[in-house]
C-alpha positions as CSV (number, residue, x, y, z in Angstrom):
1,X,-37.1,44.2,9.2
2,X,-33.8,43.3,7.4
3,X,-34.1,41.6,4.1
4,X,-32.4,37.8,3.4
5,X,-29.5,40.3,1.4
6,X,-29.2,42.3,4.3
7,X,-28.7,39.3,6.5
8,X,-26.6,37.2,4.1
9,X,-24.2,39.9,4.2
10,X,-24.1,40.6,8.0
11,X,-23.5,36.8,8.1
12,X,-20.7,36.8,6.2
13,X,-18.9,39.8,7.0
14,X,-19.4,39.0,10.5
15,X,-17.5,35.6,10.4
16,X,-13.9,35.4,11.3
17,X,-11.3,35.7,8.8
18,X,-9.2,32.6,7.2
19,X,-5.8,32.4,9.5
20,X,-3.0,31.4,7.3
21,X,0.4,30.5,8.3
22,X,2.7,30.6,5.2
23,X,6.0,28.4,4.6
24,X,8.5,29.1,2.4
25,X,12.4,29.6,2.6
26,X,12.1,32.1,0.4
27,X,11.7,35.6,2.4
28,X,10.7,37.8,-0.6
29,X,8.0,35.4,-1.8
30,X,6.3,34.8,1.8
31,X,6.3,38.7,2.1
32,X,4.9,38.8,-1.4
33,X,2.3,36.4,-0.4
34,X,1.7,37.4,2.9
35,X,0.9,41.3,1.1
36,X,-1.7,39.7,-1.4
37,X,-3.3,37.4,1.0
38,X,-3.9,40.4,3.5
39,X,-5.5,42.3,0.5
40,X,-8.3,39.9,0.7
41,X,-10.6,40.6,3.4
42,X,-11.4,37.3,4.8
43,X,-8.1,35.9,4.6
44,X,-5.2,36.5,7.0
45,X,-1.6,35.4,6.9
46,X,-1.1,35.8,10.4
47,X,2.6,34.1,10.4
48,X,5.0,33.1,7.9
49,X,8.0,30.7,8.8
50,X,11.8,29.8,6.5
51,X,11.1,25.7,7.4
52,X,8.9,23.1,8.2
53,X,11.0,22.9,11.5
54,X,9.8,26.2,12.4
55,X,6.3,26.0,11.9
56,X,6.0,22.3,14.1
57,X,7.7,23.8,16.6
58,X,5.5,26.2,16.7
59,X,2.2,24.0,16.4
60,X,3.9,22.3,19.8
61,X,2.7,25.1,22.1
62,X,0.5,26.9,19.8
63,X,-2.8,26.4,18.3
64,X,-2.6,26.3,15.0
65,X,-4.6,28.2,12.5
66,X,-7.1,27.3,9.7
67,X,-4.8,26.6,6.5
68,X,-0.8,26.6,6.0
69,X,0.2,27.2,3.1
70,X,3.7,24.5,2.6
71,X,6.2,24.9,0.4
72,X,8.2,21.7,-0.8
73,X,11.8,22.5,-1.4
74,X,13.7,24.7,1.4
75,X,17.0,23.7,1.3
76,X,18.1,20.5,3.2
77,X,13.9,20.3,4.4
78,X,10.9,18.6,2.4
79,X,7.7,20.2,3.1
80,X,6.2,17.0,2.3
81,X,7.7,15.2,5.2
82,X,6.5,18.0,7.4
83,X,2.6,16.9,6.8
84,X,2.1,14.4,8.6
85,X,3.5,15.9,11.9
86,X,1.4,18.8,11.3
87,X,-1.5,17.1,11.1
88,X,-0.9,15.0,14.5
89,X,-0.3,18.4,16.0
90,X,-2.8,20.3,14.7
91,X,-5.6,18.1,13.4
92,X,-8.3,20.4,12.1
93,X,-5.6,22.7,10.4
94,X,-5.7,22.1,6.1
95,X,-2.1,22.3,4.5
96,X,-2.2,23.3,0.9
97,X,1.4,22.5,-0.6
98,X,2.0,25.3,-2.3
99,X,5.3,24.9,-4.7
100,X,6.9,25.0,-8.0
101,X,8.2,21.3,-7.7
102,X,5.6,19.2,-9.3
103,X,6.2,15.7,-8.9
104,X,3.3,13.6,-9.1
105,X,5.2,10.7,-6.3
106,X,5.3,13.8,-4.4
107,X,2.2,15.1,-4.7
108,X,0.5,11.7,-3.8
109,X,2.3,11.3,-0.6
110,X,1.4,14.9,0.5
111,X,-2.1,14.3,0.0
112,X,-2.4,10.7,1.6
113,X,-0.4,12.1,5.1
114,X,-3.4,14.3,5.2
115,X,-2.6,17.3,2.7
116,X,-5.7,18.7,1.2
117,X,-4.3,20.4,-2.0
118,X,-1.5,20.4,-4.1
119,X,-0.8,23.9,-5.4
120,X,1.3,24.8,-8.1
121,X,3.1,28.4,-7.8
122,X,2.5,30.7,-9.9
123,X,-1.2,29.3,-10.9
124,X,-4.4,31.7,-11.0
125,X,-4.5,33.4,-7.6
126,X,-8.2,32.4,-7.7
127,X,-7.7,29.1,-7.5
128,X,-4.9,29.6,-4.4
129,X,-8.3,31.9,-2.4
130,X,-10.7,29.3,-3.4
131,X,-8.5,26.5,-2.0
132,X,-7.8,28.3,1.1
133,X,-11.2,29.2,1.5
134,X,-12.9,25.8,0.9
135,X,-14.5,24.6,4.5
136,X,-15.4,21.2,3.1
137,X,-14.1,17.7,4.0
138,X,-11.3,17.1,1.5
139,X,-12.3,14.0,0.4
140,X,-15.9,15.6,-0.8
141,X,-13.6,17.6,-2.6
142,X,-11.3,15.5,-4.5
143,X,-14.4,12.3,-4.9
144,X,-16.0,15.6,-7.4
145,X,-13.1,16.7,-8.5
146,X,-10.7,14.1,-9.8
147,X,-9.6,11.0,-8.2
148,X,-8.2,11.0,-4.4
149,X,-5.0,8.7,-4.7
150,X,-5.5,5.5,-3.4
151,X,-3.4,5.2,-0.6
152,X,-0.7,2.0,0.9
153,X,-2.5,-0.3,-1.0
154,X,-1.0,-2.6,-3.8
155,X,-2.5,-3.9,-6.6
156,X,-1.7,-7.5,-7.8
157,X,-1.8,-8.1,-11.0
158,X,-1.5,-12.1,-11.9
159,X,-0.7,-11.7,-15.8
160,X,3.5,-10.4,-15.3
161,X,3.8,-9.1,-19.1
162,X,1.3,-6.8,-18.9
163,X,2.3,-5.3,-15.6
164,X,5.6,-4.7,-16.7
165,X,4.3,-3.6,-19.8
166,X,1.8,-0.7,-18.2
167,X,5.4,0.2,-15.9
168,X,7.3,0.8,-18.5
169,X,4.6,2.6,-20.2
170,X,4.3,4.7,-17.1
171,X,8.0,4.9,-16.4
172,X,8.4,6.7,-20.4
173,X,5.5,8.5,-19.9
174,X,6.9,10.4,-16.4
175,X,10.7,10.4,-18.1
176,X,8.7,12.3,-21.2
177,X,7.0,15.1,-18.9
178,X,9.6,15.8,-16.7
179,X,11.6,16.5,-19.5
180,X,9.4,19.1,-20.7
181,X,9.8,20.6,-17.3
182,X,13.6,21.1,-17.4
């Protein structure tokens, strides 16, 4: 008779490894990536792609796996508009954007077309596993973590000053941190 340690571990070394698809226009990093991901062993980075174009035409005769990883940039392509045509393609697949462009416009559009994280590059590579290996439902996720954005809705506000005064407070606020970026 096995033990309940015994059987935990059967149970999860007999499930099915993560399927990654990677995107990035950057060859050396996807092969970078693709070589730490496959070090893990139940994650694999099955494909990698140089565009957004590539990986939806892909997704048009192929299944498509459990996560893609998205980058932002690649050249004349945004990552971010790719999201939402992944996501009618391949509905149960979760795209992390995974990036060094952090714009917070840009990172609240990704995650309303259906994105379910928003990773910066170059962050702990724990926190890129556990994001890739999370099987929740992303909005469980983000309710406990921090606020989802709110998404094509508009708030009215009837007093004018202090609208405009909370824009402009918002608008110095963003000019102020992406300054710190450059």
């Amino acid at each position: 008779m096995k033990t309940l340690a015994q059987t935990e571990e059967i149970l999860t070394n007999s499930k099915a490894p993560i399927k990654v698809w990677l995107v990035d226009d950057n060859v050396r990093f996807r092969n970078l990536v693709a070589d730490i991901l496959g070090e893990i062993n139940d994650i694999q980075c099955v494909r990698h792609f140089s565009s957004p174009t590539e990986v939806l035409s892909t997704l048009a005769s192929k299944a498509g796996p459990d996560v893609i990883l998205l980058d932002v940039q690649m050249g004349n392509e945004n990552g971010v508009d790719a999201v939402r045509p992944i996501k009618s393609l391949a509905r149960t697949t979760r795209v992390l954007m995974f990036t060094t462009c952090f714009d917070s416009e840009l990172r609240e559009r990704a995650l309303c077309d259906g994105a379910s994280d928003y990773l910066i590059k170059g962050g702990p590579l724990d926190k890129l596993i556990a994001s890739i290996r999370r099987q929740d439902d992303p909005d469980k996720f983000y309710s406990r973590r921090r606020r989802r954005p709110i998404c094509n809705q508009v708030t009215v506000n009837a007093d004018r000053d202090t609208a405009e005064a909370s824009t402009g407070s918002f608008a110095r606020a963003s000019k102020f941190i992406r300054a710190l970026w450059n």
